[in-house]
C-alpha positions, 0 to 999 in steps of 0.5 A, spaced: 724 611 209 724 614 202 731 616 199 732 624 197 731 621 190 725 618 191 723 625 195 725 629 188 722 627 183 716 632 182 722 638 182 721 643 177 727 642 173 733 638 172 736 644 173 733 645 180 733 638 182 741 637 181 742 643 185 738 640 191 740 634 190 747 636 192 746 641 197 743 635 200 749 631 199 753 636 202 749 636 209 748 628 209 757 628 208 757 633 214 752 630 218 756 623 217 763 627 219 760 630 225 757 623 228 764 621 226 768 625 230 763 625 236 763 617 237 771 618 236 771 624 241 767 619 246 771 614 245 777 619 247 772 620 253 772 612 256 779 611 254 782 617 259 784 614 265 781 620 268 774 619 267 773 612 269 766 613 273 762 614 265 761 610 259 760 616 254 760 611 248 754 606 251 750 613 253 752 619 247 754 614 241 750 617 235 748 612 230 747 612 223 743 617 218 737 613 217 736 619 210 742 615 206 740 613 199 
């Protein structure tokens, strides 16, 4: 898959093409954050002593961004 840069490179201007490129950054940081802290959420989930009759991890684990640079 072509990375943001790649996908870029005819923007108008340098201007509008760094302002693009960090709106990105800034979600692609968010998305990691957020997949970070759902697989560590169904970790907790398989852990408790509670909810023994579910692997949450094995079903809901989110992978990877494939949109990395």
């Amino acid at each position: 898959m072509p990375s943001i840069k790649d996908r870029l490179g005819n923007a108008r201007s340098t201007k509008e093409n760094t302002e693009i490129r960090a709106l990105l950054a800034s979600v692609q940081a968010d998305l990691e954050t957020l997949r970070a802290k759902h697989n560590a959420l169904l970790a907790k989930l398989d852990a408790d002593a509670g909810v023994t009759d579910t692997n949450f991890a094995a079903l809901h684990t989110v992978g990877t961004l494939s949109t990395q640079q």
